[in-house]
VEXLOTI-646985 format. One record per atom (N, C-alpha, C, CB): residue number from 1; residue in one letter; atom name; x, y, z. Coordinates in pm, 1 decimal. Glycine has a CB too. Example, Ala and Ser with C-alpha at 12.3 -4.5 7.8 and 13.67 -1.06 7.14 Angstrom:
REM VEXLOTI-646985
@pos = 1, code = A, site = N, east = 1319.0, north = -569.0, up = 780.0;
@pos = 1, code = A, site = CA, east = 1230.0, north = -450.0, up = 780.0;
@pos = 1, code = A, site = C, east = 1320.0, north = -330.0, up = 780.0;
@pos = 1, code = A, site = CB, east = 1130.8, north = -447.3, up = 904.6;
@pos = 2, code = S, site = N, east = 1285.0, north = -225.0, up = 708.0;
@pos = 2, code = S, site = CA, east = 1367.0, north = -106.0, up = 714.0;
@pos = 2, code = S, site = C, east = 1290.0, north = 3.0, up = 787.0;
@pos = 2, code = S, site = CB, east = 1408.4, north = -59.8, up = 572.5;
//
This chain:
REM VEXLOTI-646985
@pos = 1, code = X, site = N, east = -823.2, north = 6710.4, up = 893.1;
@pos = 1, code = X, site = CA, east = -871.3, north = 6810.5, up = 799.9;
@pos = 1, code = X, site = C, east = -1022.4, north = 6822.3, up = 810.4;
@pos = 1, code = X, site = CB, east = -829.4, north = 6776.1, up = 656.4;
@pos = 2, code = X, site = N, east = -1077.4, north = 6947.8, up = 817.2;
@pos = 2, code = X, site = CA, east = -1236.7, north = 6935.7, up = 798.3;
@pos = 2, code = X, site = C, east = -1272.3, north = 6944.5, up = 671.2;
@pos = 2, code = X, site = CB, east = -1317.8, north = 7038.1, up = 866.8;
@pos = 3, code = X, site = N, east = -1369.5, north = 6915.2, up = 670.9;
@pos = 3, code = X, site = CA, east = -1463.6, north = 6897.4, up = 548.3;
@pos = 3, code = X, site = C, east = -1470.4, north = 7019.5, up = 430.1;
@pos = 3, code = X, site = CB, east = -1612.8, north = 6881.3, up = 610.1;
@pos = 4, code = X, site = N, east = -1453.2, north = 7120.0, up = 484.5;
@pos = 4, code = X, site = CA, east = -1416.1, north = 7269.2, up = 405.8;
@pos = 4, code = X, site = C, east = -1269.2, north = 7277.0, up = 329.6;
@pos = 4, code = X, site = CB, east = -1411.8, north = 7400.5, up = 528.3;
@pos = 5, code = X, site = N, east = -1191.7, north = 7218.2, up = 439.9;
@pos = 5, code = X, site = CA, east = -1079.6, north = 7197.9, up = 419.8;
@pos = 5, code = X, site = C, east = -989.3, north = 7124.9, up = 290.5;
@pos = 5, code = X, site = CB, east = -1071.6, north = 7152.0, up = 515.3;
@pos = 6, code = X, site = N, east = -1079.1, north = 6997.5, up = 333.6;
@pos = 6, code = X, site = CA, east = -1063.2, north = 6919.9, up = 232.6;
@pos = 6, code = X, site = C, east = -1162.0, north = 6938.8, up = 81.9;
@pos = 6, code = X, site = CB, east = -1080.0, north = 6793.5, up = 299.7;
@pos = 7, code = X, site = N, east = -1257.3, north = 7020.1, up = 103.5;
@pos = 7, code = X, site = CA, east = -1329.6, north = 7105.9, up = -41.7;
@pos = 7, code = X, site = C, east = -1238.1, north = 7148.1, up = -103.8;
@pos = 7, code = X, site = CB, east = -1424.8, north = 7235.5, up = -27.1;
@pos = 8, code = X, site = N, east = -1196.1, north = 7225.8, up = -42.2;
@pos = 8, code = X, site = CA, east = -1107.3, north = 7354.3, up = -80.9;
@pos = 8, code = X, site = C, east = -1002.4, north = 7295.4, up = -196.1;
@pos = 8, code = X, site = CB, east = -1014.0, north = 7423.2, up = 68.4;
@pos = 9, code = X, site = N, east = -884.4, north = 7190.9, up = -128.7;
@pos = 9, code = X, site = CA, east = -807.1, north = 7106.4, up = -154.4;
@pos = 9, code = X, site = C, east = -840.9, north = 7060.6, up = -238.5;
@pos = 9, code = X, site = CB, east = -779.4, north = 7040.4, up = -86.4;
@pos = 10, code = X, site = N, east = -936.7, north = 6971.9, up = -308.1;
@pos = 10, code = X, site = CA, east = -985.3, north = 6911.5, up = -377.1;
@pos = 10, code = X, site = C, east = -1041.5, north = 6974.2, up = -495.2;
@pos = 10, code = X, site = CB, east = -1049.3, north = 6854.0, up = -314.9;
@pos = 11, code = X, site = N, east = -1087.9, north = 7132.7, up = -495.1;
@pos = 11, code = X, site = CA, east = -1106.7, north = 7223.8, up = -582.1;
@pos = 11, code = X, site = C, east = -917.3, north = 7282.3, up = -607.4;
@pos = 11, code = X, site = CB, east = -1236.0, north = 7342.7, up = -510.9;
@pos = 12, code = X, site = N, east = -856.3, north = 7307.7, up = -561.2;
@pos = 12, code = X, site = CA, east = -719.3, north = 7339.4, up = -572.4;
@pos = 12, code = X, site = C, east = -651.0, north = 7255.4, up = -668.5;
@pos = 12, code = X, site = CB, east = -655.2, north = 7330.5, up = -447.3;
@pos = 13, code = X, site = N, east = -689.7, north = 7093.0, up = -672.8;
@pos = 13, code = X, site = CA, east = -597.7, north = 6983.6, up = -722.9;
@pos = 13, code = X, site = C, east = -689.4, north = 6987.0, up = -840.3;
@pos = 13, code = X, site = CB, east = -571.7, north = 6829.8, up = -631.2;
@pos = 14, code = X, site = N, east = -801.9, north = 7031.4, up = -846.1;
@pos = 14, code = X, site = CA, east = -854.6, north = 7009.4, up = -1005.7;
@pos = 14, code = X, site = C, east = -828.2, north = 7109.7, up = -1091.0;
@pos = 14, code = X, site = CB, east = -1003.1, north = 6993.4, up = -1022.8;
@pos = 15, code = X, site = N, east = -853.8, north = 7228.8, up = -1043.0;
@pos = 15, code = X, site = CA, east = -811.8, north = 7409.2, up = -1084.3;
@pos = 15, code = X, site = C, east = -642.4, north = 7367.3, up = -1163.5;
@pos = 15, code = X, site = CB, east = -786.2, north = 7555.6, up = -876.7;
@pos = 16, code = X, site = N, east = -560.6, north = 7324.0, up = -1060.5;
@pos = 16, code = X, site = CA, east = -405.6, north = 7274.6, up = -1121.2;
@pos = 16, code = X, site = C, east = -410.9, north = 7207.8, up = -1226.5;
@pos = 16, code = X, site = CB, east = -321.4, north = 7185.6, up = -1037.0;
@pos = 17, code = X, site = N, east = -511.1, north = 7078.1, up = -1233.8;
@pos = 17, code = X, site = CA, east = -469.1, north = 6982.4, up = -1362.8;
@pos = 17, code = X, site = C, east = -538.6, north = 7057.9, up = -1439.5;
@pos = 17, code = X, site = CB, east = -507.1, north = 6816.0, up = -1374.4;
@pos = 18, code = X, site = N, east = -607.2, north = 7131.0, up = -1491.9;
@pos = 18, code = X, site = CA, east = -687.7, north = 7176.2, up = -1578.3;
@pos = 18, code = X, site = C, east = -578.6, north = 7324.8, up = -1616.6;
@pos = 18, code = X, site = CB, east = -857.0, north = 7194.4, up = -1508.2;
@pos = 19, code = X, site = N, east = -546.7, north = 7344.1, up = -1544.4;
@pos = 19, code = X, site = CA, east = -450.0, north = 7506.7, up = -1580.1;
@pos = 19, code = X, site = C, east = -344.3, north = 7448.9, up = -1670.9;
@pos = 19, code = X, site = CB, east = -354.1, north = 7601.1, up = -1418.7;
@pos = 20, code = X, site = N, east = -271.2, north = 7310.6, up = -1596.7;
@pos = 20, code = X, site = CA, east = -188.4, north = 7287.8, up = -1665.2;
@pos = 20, code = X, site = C, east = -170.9, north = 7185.1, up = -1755.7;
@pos = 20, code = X, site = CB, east = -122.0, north = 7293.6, up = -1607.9;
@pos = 21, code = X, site = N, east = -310.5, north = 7196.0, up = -1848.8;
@pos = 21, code = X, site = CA, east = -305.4, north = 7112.6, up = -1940.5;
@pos = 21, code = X, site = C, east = -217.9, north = 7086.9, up = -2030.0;
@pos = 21, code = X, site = CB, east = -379.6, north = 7123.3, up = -1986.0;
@pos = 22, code = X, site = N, east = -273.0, north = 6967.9, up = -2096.2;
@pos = 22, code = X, site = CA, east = -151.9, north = 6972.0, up = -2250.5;
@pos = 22, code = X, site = C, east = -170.7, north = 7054.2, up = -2363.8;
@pos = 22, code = X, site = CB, east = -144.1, north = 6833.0, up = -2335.4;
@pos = 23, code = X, site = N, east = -287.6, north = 7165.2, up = -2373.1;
@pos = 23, code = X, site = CA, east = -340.4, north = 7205.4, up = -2491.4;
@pos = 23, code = X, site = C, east = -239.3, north = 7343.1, up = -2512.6;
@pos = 23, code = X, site = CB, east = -515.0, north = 7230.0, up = -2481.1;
@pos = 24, code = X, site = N, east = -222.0, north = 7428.8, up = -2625.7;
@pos = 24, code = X, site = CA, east = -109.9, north = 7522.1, up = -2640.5;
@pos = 24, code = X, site = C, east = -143.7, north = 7641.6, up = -2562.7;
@pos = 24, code = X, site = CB, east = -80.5, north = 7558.3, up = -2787.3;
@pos = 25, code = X, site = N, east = -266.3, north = 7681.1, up = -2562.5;
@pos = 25, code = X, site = CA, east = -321.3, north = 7740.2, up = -2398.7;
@pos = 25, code = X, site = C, east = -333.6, north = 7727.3, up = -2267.2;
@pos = 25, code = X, site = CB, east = -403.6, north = 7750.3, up = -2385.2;
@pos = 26, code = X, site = N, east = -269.4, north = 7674.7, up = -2247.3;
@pos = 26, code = X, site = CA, east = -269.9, north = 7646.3, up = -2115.1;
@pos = 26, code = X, site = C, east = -183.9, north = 7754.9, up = -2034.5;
@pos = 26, code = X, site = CB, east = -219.7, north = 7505.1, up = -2097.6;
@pos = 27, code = X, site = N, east = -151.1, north = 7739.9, up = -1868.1;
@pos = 27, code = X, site = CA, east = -85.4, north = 7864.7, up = -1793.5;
@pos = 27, code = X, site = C, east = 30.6, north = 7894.6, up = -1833.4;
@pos = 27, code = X, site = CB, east = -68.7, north = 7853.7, up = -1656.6;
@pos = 28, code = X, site = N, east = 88.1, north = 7804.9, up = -1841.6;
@pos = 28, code = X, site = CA, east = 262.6, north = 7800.4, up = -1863.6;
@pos = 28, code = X, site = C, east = 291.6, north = 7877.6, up = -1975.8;
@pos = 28, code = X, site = CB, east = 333.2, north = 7645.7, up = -1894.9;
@pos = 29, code = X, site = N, east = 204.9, north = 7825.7, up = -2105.7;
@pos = 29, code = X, site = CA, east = 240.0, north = 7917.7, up = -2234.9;
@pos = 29, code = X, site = C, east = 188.5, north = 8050.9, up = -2202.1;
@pos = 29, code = X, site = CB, east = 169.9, north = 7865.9, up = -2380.9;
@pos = 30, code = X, site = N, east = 67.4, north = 8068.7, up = -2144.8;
@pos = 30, code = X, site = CA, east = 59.1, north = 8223.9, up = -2110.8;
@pos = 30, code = X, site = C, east = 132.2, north = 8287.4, up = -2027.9;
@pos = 30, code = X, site = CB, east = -47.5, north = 8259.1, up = -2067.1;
@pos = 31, code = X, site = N, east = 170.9, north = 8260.0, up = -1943.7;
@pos = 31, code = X, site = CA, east = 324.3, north = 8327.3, up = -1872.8;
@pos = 31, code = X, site = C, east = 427.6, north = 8360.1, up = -1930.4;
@pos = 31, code = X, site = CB, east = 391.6, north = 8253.7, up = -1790.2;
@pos = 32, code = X, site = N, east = 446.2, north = 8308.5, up = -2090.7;
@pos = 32, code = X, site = CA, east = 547.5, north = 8319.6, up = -2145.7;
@pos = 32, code = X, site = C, east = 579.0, north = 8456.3, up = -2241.0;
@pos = 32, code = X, site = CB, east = 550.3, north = 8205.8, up = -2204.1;
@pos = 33, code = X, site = N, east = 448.8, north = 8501.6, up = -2255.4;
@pos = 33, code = X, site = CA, east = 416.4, north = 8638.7, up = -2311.2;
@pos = 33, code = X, site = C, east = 380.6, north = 8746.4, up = -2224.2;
@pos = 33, code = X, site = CB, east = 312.8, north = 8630.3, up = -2398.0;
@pos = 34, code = X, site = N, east = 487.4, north = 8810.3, up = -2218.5;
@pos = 34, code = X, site = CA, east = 496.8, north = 8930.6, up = -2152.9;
@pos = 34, code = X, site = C, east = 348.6, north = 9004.5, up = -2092.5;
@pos = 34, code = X, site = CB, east = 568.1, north = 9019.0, up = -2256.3;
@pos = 35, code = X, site = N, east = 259.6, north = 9022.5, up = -2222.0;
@pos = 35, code = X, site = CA, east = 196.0, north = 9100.7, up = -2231.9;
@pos = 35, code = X, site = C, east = 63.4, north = 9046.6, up = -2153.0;
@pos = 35, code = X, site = CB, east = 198.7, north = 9137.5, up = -2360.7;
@pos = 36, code = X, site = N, east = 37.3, north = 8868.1, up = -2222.8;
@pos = 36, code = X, site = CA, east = -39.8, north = 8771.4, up = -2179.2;
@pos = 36, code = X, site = C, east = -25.6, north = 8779.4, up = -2015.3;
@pos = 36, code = X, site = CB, east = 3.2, north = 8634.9, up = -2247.3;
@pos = 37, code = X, site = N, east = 63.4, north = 8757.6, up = -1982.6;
@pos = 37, code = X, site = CA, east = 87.8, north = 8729.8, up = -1845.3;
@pos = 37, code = X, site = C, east = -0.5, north = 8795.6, up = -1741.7;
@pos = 37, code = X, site = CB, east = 218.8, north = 8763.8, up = -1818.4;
@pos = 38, code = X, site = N, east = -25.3, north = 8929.0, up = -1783.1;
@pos = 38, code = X, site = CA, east = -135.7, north = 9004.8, up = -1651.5;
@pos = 38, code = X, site = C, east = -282.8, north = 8966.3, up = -1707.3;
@pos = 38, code = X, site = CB, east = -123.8, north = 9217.4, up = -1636.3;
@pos = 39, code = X, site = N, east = -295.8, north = 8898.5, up = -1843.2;
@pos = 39, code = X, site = CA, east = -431.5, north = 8850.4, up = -1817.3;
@pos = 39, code = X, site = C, east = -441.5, north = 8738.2, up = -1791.6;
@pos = 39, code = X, site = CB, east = -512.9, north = 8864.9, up = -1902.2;
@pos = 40, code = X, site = N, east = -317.1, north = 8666.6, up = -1759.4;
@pos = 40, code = X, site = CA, east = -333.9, north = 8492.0, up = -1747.0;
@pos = 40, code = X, site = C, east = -361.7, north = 8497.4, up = -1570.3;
@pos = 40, code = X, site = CB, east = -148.1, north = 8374.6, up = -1806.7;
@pos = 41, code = X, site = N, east = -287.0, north = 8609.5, up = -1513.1;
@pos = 41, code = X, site = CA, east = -236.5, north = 8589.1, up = -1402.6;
@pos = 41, code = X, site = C, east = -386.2, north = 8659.6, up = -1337.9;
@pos = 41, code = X, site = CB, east = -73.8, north = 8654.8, up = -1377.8;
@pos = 42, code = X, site = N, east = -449.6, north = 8751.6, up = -1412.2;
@pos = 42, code = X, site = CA, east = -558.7, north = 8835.1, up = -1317.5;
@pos = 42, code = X, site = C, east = -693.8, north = 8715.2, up = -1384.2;
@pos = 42, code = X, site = CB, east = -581.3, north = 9064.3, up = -1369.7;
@pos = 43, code = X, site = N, east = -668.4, north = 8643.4, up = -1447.4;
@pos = 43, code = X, site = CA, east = -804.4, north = 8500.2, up = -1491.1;
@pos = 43, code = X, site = C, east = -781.0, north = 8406.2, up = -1413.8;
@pos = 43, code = X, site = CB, east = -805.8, north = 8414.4, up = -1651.8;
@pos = 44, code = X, site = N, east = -641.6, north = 8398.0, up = -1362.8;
@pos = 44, code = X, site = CA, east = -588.6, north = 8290.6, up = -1234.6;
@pos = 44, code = X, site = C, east = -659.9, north = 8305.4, up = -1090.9;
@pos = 44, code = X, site = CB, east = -419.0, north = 8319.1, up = -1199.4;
@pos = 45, code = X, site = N, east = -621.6, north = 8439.8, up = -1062.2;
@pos = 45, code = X, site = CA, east = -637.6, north = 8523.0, up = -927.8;
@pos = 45, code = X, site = C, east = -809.5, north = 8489.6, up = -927.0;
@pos = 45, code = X, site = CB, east = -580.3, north = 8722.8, up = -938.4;
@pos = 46, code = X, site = N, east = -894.5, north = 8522.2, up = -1058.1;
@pos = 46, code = X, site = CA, east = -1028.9, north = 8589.0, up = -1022.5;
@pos = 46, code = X, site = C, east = -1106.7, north = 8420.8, up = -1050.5;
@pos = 46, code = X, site = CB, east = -1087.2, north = 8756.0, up = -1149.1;
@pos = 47, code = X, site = N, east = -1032.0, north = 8344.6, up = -1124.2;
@pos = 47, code = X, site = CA, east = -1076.2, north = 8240.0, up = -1099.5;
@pos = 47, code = X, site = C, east = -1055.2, north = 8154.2, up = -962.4;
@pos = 47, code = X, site = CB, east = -1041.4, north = 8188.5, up = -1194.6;
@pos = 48, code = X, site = N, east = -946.3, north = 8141.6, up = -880.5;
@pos = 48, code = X, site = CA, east = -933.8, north = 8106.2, up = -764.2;
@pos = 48, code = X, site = C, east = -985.1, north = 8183.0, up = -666.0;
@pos = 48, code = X, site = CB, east = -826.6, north = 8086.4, up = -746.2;
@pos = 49, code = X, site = N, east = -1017.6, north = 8280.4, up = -687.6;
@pos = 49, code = X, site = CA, east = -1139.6, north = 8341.0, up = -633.9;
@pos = 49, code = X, site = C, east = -1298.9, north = 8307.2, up = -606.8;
@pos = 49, code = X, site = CB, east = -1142.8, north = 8424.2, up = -698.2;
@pos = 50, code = X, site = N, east = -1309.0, north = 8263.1, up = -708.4;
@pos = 50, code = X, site = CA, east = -1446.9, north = 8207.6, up = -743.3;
@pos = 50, code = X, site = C, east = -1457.0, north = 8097.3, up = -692.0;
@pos = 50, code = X, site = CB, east = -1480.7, north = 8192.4, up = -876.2;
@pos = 51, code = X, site = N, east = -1362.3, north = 8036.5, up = -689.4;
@pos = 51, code = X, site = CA, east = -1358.0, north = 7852.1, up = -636.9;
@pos = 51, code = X, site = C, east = -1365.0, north = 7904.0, up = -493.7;
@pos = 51, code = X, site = CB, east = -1181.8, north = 7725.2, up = -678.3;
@pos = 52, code = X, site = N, east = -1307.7, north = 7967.5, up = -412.0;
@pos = 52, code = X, site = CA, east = -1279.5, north = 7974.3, up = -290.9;
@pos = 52, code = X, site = C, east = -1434.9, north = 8037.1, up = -221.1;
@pos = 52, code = X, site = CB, east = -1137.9, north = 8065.4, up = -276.4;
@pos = 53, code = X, site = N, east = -1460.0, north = 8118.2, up = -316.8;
@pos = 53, code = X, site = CA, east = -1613.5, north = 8207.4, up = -280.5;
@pos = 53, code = X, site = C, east = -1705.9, north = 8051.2, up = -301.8;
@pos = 53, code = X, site = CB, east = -1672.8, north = 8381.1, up = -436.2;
@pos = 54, code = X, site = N, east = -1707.8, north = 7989.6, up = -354.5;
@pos = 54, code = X, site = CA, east = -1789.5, north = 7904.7, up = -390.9;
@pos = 54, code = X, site = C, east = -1773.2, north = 7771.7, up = -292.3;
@pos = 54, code = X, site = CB, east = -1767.7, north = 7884.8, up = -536.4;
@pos = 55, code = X, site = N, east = -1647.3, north = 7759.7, up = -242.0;
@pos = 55, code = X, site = CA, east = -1655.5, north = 7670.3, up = -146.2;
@pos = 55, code = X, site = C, east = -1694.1, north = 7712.8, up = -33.2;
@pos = 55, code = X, site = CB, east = -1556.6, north = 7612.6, up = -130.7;
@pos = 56, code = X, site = N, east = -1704.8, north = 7808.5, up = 25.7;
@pos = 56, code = X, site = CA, east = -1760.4, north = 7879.0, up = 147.0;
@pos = 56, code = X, site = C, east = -1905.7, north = 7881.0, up = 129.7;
@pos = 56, code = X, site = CB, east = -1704.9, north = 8026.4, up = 166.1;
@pos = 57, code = X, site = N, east = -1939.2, north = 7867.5, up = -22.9;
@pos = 57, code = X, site = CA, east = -2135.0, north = 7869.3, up = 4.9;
@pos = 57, code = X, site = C, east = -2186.7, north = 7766.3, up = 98.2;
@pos = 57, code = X, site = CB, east = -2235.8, north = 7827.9, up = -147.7;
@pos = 58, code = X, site = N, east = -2326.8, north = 7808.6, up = 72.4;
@pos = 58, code = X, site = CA, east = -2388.7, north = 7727.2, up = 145.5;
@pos = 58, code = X, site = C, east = -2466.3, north = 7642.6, up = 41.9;
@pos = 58, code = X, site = CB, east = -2467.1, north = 7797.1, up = 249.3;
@pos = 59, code = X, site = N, east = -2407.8, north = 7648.2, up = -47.0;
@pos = 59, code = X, site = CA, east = -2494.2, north = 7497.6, up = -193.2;
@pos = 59, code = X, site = C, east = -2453.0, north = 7427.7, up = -137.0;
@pos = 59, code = X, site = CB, east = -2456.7, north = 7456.7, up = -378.1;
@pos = 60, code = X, site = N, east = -2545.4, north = 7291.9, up = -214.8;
@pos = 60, code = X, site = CA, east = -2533.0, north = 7200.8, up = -165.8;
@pos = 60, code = X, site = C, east = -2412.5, north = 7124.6, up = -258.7;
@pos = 60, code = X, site = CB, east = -2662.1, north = 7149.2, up = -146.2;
@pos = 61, code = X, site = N, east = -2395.3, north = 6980.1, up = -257.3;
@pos = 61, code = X, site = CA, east = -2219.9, north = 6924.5, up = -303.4;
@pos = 61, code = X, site = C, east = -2227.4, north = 6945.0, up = -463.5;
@pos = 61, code = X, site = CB, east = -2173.5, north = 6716.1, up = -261.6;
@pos = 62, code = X, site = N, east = -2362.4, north = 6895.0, up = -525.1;
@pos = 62, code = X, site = CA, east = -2380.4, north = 6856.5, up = -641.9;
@pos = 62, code = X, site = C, east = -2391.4, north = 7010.1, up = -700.2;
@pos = 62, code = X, site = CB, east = -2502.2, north = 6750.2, up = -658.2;
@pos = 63, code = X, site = N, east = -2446.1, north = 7117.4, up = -656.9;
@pos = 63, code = X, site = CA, east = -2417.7, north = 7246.8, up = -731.4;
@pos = 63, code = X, site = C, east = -2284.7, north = 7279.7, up = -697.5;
@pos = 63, code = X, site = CB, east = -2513.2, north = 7365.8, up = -697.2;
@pos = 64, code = X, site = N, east = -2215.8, north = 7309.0, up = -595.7;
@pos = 64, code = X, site = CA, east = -2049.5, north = 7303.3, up = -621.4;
@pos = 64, code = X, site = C, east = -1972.1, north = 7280.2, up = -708.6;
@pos = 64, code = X, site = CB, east = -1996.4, north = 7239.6, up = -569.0;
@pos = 65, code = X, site = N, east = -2032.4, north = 7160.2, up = -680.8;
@pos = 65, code = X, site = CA, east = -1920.0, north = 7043.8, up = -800.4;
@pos = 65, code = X, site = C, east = -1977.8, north = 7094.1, up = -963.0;
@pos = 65, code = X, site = CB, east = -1970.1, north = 6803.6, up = -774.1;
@pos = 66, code = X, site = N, east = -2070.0, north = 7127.1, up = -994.6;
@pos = 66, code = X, site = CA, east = -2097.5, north = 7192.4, up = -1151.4;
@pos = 66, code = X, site = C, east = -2079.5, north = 7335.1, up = -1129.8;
@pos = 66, code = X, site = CB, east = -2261.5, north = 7165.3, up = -1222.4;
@pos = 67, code = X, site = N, east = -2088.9, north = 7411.2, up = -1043.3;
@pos = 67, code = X, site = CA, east = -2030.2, north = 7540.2, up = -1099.9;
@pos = 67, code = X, site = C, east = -1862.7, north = 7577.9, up = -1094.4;
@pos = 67, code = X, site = CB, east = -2104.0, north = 7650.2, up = -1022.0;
@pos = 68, code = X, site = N, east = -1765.5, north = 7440.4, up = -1013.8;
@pos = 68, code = X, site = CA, east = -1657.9, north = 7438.3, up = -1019.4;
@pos = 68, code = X, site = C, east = -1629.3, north = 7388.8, up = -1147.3;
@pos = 68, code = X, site = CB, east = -1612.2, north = 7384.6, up = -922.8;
@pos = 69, code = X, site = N, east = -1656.2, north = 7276.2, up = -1231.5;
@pos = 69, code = X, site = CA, east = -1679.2, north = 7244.3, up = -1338.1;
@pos = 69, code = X, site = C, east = -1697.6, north = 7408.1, up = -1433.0;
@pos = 69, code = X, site = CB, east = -1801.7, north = 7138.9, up = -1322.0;
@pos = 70, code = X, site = N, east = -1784.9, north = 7462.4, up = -1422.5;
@pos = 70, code = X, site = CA, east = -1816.4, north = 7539.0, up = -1495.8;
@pos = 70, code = X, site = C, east = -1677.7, north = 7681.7, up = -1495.1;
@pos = 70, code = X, site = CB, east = -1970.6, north = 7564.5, up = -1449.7;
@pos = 71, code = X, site = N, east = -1648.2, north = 7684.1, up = -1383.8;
@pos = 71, code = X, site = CA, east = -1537.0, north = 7768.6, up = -1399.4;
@pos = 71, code = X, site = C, east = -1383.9, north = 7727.6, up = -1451.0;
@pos = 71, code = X, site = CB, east = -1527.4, north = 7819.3, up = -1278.4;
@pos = 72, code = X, site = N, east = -1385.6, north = 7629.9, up = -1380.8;
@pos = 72, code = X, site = CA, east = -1268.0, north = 7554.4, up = -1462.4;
@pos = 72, code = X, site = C, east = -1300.0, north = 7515.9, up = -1637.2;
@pos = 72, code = X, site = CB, east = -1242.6, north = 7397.3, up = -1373.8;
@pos = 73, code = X, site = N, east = -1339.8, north = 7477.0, up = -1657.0;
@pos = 73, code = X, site = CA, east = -1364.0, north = 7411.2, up = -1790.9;
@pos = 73, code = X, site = C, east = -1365.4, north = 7516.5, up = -1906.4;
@pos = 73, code = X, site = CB, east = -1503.3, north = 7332.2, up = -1789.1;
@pos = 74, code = X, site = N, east = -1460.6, north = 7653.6, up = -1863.7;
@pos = 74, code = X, site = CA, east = -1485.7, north = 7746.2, up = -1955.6;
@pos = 74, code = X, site = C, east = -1407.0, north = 7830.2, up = -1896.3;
@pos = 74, code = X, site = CB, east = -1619.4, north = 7786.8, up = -1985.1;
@pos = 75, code = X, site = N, east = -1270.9, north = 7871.6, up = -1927.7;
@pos = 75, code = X, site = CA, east = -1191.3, north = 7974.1, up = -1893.3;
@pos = 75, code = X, site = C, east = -1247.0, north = 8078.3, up = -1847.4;
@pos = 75, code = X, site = CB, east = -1122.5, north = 8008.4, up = -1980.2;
@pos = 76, code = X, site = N, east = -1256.7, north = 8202.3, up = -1935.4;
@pos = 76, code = X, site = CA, east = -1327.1, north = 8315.9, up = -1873.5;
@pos = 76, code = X, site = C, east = -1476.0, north = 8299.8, up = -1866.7;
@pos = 76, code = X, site = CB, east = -1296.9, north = 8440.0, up = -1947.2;
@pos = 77, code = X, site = N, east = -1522.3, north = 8264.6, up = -1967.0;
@pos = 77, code = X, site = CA, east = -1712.0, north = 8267.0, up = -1955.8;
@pos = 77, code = X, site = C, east = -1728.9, north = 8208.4, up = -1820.6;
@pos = 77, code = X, site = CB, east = -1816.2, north = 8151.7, up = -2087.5;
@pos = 78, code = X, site = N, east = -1693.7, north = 8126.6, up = -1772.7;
@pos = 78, code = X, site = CA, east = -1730.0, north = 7988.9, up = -1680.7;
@pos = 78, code = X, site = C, east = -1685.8, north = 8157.9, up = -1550.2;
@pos = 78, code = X, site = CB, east = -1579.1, north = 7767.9, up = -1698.8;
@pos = 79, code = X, site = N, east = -1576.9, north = 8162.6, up = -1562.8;
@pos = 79, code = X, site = CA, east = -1536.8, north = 8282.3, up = -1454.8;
@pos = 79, code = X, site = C, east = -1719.6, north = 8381.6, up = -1410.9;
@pos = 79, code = X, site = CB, east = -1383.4, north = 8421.9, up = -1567.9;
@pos = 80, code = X, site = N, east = -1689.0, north = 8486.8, up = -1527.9;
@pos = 80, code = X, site = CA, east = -1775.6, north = 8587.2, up = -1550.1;
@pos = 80, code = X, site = C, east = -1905.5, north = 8504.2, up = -1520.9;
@pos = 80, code = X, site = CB, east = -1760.9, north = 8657.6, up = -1696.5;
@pos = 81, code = X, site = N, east = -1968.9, north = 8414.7, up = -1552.1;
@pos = 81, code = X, site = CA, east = -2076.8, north = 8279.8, up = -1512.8;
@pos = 81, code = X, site = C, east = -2103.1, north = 8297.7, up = -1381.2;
@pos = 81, code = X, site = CB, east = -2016.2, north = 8116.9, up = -1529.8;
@pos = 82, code = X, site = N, east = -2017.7, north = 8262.0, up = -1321.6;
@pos = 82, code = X, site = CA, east = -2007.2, north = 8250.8, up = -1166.4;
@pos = 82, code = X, site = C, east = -2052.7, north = 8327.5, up = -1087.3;
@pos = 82, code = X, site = CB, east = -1902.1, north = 8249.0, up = -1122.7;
@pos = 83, code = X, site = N, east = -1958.5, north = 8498.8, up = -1138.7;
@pos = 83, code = X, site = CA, east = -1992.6, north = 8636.2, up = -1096.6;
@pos = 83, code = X, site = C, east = -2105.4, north = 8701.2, up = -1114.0;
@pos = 83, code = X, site = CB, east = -1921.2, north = 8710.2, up = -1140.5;
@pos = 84, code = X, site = N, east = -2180.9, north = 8711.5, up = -1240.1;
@pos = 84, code = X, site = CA, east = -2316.2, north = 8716.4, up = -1291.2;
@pos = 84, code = X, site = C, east = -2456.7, north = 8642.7, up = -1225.2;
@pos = 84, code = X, site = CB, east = -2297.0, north = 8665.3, up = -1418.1;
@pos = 85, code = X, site = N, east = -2415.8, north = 8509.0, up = -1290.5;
@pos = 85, code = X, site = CA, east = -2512.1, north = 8459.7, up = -1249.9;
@pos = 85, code = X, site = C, east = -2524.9, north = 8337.8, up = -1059.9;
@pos = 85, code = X, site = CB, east = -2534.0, north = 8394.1, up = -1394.3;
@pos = 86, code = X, site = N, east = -2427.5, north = 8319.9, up = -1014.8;
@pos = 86, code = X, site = CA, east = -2399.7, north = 8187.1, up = -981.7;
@pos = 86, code = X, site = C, east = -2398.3, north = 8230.9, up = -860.2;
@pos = 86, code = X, site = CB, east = -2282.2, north = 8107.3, up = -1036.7;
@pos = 87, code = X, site = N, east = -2348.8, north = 8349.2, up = -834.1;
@pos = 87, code = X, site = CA, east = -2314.5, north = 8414.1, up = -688.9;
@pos = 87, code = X, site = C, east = -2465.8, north = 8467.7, up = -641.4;
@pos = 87, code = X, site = CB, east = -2185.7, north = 8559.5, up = -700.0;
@pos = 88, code = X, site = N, east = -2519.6, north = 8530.5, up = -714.8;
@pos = 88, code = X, site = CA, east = -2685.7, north = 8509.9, up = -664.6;
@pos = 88, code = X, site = C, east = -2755.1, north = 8366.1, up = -649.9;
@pos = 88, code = X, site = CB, east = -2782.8, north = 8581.9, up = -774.8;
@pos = 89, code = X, site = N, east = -2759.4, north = 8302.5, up = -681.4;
@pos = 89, code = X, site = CA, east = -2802.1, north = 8164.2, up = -662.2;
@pos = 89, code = X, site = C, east = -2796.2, north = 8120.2, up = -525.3;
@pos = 89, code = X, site = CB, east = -2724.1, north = 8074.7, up = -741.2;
//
């Protein structure tokens, strides 16, 4: 595996435990509402987006690793964060 590779992976396995937390928000319960579902699923998409755009930068490990933090942790803000401010950086 290269080193990107294994970024990637390693942003993938944290994105998962954090989606599928124990809290009553989490993915699973939003899938369960019809209506919820295209915003759980288009905050999924645009957040694994962001992780993937962000592992291809050229930051260095320690900004990675906090703006992956930052997207994961803060649902949408942390998202919109990224897009705003983070992608110029």
């Amino acid at each position: 595996m290269t080193r990107s590779t294994l970024s990637l992976a390693s942003l993938a396995v944290l994105a998962t435990a954090f989606l599928t937390g124990c809290g009553p928000d989490n993915l699973v319960q939003g899938l369960r509402n019809p209506l919820a579902s295209i915003g759980t699923l288009l905050w999924v998409v645009l957040s694994v987006m962001a992780l993937v755009d962000l592992s291809k930068s050229t930051r260095d490990g320690t900004s990675k690793f906090i703006w992956a933090l930052v997207i994961i942790v803060m649902p949408f803000v942390g998202t919109i964060l990224y897009y705003t401010i983070g992608k110029k950086g």
